[in-house]
OpenMM code with the backbone's topology and positions (N, CA, C; nanometers):
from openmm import Vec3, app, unit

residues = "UNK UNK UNK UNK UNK UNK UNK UNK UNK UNK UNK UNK UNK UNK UNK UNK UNK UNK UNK UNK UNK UNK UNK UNK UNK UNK UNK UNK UNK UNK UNK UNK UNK UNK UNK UNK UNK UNK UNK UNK UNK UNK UNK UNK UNK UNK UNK UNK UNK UNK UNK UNK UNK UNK UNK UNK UNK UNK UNK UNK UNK UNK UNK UNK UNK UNK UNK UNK UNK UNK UNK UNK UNK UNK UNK UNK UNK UNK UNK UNK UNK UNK UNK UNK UNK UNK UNK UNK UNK UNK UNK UNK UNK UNK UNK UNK UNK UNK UNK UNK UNK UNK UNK UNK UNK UNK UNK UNK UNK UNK UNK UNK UNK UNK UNK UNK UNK UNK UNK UNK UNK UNK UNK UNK UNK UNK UNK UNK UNK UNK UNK UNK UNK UNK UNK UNK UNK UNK UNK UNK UNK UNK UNK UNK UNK UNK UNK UNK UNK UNK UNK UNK UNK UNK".split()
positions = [
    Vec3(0.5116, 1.6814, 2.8697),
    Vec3(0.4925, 1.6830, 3.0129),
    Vec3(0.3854, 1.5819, 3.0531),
    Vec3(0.2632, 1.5974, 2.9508),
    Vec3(0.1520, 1.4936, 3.0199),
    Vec3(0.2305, 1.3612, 2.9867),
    Vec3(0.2809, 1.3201, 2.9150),
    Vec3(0.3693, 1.1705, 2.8285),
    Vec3(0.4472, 1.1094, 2.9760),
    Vec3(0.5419, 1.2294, 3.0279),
    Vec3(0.5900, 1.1766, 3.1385),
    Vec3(0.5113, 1.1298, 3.2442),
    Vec3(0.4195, 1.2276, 3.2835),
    Vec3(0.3382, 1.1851, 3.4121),
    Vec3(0.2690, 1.0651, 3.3832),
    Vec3(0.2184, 1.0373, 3.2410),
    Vec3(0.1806, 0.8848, 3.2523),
    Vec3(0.2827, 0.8009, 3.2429),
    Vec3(0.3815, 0.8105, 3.1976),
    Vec3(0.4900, 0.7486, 3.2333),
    Vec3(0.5295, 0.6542, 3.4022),
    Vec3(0.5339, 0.7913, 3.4829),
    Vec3(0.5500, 0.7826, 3.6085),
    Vec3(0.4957, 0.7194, 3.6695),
    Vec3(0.3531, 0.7537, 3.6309),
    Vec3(0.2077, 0.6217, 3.6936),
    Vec3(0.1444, 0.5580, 3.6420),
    Vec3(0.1833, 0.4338, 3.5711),
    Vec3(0.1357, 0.3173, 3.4757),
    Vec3(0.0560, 0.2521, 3.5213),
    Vec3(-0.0249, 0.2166, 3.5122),
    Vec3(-0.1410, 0.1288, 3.5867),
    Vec3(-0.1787, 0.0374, 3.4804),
    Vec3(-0.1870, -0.0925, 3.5547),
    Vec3(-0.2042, -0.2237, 3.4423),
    Vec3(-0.2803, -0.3479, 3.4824),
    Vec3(-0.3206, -0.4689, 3.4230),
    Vec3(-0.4068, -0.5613, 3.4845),
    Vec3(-0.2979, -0.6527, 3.5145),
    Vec3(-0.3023, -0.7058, 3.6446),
    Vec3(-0.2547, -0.8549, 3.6378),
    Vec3(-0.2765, -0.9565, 3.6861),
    Vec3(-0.3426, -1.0273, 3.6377),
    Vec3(-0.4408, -1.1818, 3.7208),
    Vec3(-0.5448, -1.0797, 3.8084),
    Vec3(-0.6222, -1.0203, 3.7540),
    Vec3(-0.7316, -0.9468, 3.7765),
    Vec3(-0.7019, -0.8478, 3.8771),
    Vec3(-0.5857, -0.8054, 3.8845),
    Vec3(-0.5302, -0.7033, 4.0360),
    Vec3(-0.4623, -0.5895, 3.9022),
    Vec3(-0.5298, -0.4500, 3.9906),
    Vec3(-0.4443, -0.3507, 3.9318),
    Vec3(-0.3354, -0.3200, 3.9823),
    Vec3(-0.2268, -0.3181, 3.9270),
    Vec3(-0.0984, -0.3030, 3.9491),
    Vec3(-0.0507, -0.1173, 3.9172),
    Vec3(0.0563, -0.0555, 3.9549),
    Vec3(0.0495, 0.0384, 3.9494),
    Vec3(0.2058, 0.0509, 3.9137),
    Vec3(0.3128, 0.0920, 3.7906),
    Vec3(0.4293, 0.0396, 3.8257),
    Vec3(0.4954, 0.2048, 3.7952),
    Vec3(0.6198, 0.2410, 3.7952),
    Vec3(0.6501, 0.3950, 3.7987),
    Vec3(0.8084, 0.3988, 3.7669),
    Vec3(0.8100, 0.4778, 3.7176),
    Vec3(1.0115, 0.5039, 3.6775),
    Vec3(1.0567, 0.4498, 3.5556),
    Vec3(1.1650, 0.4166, 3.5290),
    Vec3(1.2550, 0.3998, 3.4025),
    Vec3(1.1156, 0.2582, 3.3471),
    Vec3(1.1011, 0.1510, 3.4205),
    Vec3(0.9965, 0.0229, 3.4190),
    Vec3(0.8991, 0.0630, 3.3133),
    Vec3(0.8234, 0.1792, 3.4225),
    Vec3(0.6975, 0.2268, 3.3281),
    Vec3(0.7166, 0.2663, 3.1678),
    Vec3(0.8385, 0.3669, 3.1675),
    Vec3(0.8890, 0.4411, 3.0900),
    Vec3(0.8630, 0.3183, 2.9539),
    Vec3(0.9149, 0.2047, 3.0116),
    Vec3(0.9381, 0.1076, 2.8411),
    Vec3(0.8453, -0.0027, 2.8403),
    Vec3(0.7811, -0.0326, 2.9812),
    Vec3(0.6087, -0.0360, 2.9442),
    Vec3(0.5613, -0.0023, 2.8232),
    Vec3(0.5063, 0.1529, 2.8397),
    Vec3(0.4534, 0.2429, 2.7767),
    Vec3(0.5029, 0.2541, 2.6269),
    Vec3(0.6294, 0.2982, 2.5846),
    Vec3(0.6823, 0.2596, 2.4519),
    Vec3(0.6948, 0.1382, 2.4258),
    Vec3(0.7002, 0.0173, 2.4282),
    Vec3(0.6147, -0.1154, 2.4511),
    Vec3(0.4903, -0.1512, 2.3791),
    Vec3(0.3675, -0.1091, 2.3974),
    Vec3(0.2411, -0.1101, 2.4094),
    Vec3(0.2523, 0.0190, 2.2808),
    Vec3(0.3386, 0.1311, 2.2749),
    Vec3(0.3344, 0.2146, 2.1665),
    Vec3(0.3470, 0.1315, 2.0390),
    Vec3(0.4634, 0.0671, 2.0731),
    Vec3(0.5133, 0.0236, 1.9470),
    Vec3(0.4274, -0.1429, 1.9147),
    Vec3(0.3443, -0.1635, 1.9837),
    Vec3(0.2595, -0.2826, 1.9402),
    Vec3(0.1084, -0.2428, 1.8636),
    Vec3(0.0701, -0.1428, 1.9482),
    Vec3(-0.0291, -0.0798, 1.8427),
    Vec3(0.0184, 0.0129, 1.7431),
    Vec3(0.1198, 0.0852, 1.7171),
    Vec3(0.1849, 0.1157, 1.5659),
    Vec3(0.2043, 0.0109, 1.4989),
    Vec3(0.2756, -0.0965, 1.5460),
    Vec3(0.3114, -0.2536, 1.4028),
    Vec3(0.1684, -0.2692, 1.3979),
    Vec3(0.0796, -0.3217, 1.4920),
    Vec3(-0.1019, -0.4063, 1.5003),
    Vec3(-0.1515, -0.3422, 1.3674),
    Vec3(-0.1463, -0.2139, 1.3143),
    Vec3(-0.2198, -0.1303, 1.2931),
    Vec3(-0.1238, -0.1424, 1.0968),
    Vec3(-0.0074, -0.1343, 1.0982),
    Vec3(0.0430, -0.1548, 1.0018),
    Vec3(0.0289, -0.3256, 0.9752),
    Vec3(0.0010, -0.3962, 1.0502),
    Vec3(-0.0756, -0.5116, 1.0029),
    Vec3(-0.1594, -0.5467, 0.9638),
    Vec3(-0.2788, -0.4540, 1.0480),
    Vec3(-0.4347, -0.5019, 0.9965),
    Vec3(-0.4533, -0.4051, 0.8383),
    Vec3(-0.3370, -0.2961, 0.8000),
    Vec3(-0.3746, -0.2324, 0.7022),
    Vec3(-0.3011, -0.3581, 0.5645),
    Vec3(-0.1966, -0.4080, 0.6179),
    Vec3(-0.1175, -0.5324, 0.5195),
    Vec3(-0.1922, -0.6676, 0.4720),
    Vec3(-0.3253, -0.6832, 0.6019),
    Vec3(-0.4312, -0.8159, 0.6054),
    Vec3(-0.5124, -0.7648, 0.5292),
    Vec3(-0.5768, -0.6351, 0.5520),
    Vec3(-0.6817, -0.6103, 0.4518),
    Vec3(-0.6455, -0.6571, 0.3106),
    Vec3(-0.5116, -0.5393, 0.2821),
    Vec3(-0.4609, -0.4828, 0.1209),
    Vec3(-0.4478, -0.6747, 0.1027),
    Vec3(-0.3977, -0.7636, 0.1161),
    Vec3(-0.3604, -0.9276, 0.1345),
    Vec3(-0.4691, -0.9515, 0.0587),
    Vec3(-0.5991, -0.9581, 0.1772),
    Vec3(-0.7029, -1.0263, 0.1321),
    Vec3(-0.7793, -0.9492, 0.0081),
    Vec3(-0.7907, -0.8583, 0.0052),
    Vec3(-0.7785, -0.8068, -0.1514),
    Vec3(-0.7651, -0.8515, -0.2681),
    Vec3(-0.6204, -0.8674, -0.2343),
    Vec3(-0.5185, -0.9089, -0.3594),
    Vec3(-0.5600, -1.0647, -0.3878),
    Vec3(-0.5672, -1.1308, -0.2845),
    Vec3(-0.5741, -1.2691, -0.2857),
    Vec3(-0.7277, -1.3155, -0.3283),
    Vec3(-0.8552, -1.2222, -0.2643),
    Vec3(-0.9806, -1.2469, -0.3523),
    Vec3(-1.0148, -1.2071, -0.4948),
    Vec3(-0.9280, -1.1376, -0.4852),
    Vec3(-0.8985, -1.1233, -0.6827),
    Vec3(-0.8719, -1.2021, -0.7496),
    Vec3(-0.7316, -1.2775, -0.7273),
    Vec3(-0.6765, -1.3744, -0.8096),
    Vec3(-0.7477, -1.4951, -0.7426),
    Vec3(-0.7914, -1.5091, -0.6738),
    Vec3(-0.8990, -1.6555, -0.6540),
    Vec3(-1.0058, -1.6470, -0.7286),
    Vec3(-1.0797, -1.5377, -0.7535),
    Vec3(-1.1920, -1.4992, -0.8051),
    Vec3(-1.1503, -1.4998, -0.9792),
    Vec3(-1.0493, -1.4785, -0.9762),
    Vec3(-0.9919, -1.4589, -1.1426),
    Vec3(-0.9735, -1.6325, -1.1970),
    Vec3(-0.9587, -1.7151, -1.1068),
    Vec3(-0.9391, -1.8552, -1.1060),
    Vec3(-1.0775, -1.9318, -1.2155),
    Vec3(-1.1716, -1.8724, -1.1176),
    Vec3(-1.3068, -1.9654, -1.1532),
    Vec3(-1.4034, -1.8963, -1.2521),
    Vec3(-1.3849, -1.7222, -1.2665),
    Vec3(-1.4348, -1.6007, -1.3217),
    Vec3(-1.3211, -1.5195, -1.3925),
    Vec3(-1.3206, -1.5156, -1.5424),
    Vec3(-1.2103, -1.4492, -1.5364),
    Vec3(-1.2663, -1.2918, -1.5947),
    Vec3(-1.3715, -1.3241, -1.6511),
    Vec3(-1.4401, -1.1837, -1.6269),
    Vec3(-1.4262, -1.0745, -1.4684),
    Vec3(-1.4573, -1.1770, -1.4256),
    Vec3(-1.5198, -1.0824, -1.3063),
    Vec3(-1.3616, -1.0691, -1.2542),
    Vec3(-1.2691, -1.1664, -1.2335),
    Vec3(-1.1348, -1.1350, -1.2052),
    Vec3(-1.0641, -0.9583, -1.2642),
    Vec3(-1.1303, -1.0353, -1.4111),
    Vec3(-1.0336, -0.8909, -1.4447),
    Vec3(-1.1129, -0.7615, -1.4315),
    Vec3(-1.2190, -0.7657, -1.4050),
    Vec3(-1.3319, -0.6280, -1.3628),
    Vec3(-1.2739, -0.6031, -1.2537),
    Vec3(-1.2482, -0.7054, -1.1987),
    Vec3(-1.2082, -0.6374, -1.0048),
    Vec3(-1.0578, -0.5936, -1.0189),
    Vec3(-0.9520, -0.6885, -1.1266),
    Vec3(-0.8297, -0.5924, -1.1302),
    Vec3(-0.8471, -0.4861, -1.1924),
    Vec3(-0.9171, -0.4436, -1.2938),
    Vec3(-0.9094, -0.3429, -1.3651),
    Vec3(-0.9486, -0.2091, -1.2468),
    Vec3(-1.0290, -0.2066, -1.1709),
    Vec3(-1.0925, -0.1293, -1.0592),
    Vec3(-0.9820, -0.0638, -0.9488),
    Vec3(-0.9480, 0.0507, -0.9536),
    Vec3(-0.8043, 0.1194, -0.9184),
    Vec3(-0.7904, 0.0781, -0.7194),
    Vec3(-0.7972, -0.0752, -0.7113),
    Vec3(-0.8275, -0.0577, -0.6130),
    Vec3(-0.6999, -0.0545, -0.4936),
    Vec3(-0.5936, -0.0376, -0.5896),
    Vec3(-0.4806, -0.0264, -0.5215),
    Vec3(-0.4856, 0.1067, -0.4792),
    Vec3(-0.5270, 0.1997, -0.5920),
    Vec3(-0.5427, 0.3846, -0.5321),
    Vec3(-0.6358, 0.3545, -0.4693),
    Vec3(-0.7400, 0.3405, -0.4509),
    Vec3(-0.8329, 0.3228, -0.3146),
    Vec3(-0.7960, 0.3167, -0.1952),
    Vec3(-0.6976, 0.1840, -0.1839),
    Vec3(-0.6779, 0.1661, -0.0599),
    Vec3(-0.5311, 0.2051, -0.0327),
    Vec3(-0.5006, 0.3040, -0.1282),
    Vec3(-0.3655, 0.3897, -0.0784),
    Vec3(-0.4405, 0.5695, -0.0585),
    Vec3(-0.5429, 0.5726, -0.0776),
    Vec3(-0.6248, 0.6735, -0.0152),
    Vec3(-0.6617, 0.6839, 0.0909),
    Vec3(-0.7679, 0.5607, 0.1242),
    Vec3(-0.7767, 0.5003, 0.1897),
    Vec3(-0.6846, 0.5197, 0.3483),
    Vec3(-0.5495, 0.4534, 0.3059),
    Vec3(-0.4807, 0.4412, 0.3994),
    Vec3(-0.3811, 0.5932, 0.4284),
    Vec3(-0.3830, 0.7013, 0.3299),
    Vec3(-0.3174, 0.7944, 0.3895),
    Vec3(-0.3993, 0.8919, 0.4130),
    Vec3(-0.5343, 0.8863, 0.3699),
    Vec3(-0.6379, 0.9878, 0.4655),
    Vec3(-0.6016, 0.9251, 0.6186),
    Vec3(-0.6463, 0.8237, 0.5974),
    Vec3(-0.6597, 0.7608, 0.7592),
    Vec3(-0.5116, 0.7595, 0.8540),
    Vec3(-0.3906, 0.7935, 0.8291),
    Vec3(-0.2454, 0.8059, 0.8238),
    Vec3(-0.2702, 0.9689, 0.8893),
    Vec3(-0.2759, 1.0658, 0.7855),
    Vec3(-0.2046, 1.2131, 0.7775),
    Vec3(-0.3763, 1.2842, 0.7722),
    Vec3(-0.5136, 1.2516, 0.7152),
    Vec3(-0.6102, 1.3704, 0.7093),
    Vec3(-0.5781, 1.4686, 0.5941),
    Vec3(-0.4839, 1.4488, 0.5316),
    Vec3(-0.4351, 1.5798, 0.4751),
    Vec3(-0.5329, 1.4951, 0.2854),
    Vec3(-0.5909, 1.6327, 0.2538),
    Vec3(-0.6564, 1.6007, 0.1989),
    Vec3(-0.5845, 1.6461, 0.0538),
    Vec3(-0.4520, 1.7624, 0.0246),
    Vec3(-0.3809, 1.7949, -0.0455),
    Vec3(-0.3091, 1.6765, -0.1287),
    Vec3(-0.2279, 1.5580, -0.0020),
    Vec3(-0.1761, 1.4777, -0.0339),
    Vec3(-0.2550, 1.3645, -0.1092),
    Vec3(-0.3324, 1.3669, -0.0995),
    Vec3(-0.4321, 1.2807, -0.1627),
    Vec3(-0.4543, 1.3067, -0.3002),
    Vec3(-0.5033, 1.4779, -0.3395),
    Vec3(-0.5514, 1.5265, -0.4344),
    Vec3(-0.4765, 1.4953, -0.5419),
    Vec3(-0.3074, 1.5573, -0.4703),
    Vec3(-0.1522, 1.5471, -0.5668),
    Vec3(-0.1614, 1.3950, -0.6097),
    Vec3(-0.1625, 1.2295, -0.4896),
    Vec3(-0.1526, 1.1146, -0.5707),
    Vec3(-0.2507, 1.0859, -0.6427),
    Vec3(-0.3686, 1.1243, -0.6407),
    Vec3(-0.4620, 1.1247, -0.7166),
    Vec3(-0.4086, 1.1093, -0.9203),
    Vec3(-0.3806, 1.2791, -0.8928),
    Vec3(-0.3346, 1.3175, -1.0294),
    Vec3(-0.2119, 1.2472, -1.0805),
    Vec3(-0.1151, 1.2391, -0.9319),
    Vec3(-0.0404, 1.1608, -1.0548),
    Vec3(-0.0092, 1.0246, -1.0988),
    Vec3(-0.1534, 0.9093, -0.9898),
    Vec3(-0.2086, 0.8302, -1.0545),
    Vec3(-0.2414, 0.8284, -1.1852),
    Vec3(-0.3599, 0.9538, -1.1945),
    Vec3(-0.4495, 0.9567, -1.3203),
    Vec3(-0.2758, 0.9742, -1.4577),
    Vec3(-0.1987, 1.0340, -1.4364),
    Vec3(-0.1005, 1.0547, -1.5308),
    Vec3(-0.0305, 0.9181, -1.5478),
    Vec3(-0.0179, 0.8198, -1.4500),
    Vec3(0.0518, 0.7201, -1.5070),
    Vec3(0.0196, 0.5841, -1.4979),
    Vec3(-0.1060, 0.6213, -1.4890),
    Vec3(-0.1837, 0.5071, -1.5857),
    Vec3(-0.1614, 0.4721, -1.6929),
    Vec3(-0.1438, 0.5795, -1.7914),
    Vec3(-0.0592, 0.5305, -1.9525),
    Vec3(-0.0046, 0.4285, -1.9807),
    Vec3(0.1522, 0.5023, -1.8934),
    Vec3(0.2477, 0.4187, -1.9638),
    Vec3(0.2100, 0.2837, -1.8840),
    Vec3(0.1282, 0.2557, -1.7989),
    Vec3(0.1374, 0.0928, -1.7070),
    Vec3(0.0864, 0.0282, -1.8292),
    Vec3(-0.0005, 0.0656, -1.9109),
    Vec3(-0.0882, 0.0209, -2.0432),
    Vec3(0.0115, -0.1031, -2.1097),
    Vec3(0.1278, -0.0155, -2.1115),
    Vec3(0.2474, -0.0788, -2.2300),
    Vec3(0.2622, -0.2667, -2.1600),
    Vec3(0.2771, -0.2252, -2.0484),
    Vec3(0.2631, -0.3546, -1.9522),
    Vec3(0.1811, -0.4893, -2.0337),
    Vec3(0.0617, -0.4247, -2.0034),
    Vec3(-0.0460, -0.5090, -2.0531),
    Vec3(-0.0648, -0.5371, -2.1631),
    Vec3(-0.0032, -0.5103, -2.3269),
    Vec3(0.0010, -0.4926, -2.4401),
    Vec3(0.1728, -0.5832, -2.4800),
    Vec3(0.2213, -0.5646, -2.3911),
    Vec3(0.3625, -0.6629, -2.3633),
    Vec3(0.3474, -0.8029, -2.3339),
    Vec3(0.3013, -0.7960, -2.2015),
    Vec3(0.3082, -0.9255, -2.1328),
    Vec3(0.2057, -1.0748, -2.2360),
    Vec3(0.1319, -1.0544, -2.2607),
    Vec3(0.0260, -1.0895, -2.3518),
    Vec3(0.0856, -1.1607, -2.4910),
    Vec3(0.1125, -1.0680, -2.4884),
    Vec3(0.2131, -1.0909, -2.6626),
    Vec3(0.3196, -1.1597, -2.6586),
    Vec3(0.4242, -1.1598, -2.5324),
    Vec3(0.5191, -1.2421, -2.5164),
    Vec3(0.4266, -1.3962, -2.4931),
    Vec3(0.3517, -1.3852, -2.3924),
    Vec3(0.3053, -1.5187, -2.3733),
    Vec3(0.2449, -1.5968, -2.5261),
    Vec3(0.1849, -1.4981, -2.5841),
    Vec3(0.1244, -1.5349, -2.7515),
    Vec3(0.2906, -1.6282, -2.8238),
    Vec3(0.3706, -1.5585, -2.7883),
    Vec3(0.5234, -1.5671, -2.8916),
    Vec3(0.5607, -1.7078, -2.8419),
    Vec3(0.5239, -1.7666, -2.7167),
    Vec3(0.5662, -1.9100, -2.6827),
    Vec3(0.6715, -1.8839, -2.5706),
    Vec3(0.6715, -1.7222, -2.5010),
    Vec3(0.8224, -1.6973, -2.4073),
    Vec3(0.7172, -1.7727, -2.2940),
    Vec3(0.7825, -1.8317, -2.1876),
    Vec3(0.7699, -1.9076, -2.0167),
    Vec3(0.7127, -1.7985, -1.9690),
    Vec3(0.6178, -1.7892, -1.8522),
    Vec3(0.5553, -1.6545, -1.7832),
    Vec3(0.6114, -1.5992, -1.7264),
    Vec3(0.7743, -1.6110, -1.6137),
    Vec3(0.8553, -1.5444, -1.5324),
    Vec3(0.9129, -1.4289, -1.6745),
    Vec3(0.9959, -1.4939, -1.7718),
    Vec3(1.0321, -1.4430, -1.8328),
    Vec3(0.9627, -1.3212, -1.9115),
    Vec3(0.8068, -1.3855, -1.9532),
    Vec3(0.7497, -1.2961, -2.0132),
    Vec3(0.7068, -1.1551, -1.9123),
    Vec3(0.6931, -1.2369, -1.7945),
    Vec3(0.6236, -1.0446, -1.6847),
    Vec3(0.7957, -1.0316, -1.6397),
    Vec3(0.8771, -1.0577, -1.6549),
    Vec3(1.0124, -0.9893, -1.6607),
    Vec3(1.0566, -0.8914, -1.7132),
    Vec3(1.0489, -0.9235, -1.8297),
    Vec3(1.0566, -0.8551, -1.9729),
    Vec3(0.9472, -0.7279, -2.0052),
    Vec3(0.8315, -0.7817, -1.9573),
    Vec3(0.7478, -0.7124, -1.9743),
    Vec3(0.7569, -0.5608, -1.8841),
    Vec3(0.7725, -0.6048, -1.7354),
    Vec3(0.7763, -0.5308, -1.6222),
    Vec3(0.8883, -0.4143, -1.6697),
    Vec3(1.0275, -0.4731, -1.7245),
    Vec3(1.1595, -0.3779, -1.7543),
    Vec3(1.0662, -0.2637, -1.8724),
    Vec3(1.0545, -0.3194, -1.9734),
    Vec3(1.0239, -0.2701, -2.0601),
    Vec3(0.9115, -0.1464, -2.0301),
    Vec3(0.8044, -0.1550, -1.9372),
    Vec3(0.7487, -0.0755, -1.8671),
    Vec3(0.7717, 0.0187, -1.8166),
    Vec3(0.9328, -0.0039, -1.7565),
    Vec3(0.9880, 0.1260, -1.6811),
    Vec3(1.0742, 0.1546, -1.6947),
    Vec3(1.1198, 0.1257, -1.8841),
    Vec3(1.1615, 0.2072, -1.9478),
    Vec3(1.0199, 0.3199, -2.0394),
    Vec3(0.9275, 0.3020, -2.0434),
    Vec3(0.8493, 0.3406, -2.0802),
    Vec3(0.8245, 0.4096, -1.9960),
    Vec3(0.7513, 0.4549, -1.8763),
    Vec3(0.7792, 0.5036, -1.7671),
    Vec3(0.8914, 0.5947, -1.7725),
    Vec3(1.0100, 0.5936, -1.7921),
    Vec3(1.1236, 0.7083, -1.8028),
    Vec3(1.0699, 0.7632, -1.9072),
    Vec3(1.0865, 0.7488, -1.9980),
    Vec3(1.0952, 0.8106, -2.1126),
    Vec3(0.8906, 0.9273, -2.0652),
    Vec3(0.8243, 0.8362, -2.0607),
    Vec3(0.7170, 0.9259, -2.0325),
    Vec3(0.7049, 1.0131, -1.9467),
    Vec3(0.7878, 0.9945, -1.8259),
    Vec3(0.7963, 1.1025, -1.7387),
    Vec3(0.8740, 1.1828, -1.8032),
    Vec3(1.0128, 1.2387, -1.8463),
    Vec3(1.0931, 1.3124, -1.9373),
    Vec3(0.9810, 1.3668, -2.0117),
    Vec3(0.9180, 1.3172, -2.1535),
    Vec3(0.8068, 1.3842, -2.1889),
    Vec3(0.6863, 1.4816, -2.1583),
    Vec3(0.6168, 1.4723, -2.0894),
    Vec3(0.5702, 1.5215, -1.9783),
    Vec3(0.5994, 1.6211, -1.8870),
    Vec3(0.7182, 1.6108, -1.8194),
    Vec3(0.8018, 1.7198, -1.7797),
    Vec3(0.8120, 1.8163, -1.8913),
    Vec3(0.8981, 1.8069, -2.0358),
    Vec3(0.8473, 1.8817, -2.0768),
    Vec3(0.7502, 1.9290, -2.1896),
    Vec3(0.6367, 1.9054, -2.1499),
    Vec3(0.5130, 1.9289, -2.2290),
    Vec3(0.4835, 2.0550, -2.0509),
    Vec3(0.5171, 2.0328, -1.9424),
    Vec3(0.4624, 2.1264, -1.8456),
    Vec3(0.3595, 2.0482, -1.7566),
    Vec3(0.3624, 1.9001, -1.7445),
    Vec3(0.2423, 1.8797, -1.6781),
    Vec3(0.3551, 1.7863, -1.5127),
    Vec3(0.3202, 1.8416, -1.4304),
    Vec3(0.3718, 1.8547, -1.2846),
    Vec3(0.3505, 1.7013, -1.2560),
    Vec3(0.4288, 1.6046, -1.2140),
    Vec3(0.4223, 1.4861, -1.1779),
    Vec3(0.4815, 1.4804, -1.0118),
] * unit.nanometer
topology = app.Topology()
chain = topology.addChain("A")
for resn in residues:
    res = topology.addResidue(resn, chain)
    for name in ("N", "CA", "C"):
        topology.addAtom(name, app.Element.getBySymbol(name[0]), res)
């Protein structure tokens, strides 16, 4: 009910005059301006996570210590915490990706113990994080199956 009545009486700037506009007009105004601060907002969360990603691997360029300290640093769960506290509040949902972060961390290991070794063997790098990546999530199946039944809730 309140959604409509602002609907009805939109009030807006234009060339420094308030304008006042009302009916079906207002109506998509209003969802308009909804749907620009819902995308704005799924943008500035895509610019952050970006610049992130991108001061890592720049930083991994000239430092490869410090590169790989900052990848190693879960900062993808961070800022997927981060972003669904700030999303939902719900502090359950968090707790649950939490854990089943902490559970599949493992098998990502195989990743890193792969990719490495192919590049050691003389394979091209597409090929080698190709190969590597599949092989991962077959590892990944098989560890979730395991797990399931050992009893631990994913």
């Amino acid at each position: 009910m309140t959604e409509k009545r602002i609907d009805e009486n939109l009030l807006y700037w234009r060339n420094g005059k308030k304008l006042r506009i009302s009916g079906q007009r207002a109506f998509w105004v209003s969802k308009l301006w909804t749907a620009i601060g819902v995308n704005m907002y799924l943008l500035i969360k895509t610019l952050i996570t970006a610049i992130v990603v991108v001061g890592i691997s720049e930083l991994g360029k000239k430092f490869s210590l410090i590169g790989g300290v900052l990848a190693s640093l879960p900062l993808t769960s961070i800022l997927a915490f981060v972003w669904l506290f700030q999303d939902t509040k719900d502090i359950d949902k968090i707790v649950e990706l939490s854990n089943i972060i902490f559970w599949m961390v493992v098998p990502s290991l195989f990743f890193f113990l792969c990719f490495p070794w192919f590049l050691k063997q003389g394979w091209r790098f597409y090929p080698s994080l190709a190969t590597s990546a599949v092989l991962m999530v077959g590892v990944y199946s098989i560890y979730i199956i395991v797990m399931k039944k050992m009893g631990v809730k994913l």
